[in-house]
C-alpha positions as CSV (number, residue, x, y, z in Angstrom):
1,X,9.8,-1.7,8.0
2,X,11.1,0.9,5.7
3,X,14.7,-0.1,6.9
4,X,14.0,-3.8,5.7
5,X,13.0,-2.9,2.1
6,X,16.0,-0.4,2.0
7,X,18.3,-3.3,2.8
8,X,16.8,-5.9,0.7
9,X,16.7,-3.3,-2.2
10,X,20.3,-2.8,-1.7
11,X,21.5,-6.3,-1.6
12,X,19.2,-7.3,-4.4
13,X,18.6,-4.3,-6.6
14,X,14.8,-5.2,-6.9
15,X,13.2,-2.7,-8.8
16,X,9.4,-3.9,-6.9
17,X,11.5,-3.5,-3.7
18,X,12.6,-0.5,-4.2
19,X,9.3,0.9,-5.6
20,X,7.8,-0.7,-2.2
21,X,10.3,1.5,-0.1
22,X,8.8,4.2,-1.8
23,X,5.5,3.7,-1.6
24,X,5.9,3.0,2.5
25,X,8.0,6.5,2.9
26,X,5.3,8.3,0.5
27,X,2.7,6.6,3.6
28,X,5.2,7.5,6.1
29,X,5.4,10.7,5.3
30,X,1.8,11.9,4.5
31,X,0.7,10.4,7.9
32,X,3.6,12.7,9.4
33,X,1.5,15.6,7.4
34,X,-1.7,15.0,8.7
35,X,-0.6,14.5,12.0
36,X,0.7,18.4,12.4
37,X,-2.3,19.0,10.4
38,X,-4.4,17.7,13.1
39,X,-2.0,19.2,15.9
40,X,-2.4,22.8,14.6
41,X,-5.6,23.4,12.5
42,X,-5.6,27.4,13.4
43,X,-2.3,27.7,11.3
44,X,-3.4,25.7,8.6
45,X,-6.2,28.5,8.3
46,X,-3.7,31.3,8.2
């Protein structure tokens, strides 16, 4: 998904495309950050 709004922003230049890529890496990347959160919860505490 997030390579689909990268390539329609580049061929288009949408600005609301390009905000929508960010918003789905933002998503992408929190869920990556409470994934190792859940993983290893004894670091987290260190």
């Amino acid at each position: 998904m997030i390579d689909l709004t990268w390539k329609v922003f580049s061929q288009t230049g949408s600005i609301e495309t390009y905000l929508l890529y960010k918003e789905i890496e933002n998503d992408y990347h929190n869920a990556n950050l409470r994934e190792n959160e859940e993983e290893s919860p004894l670091e987290s505490n260190l």
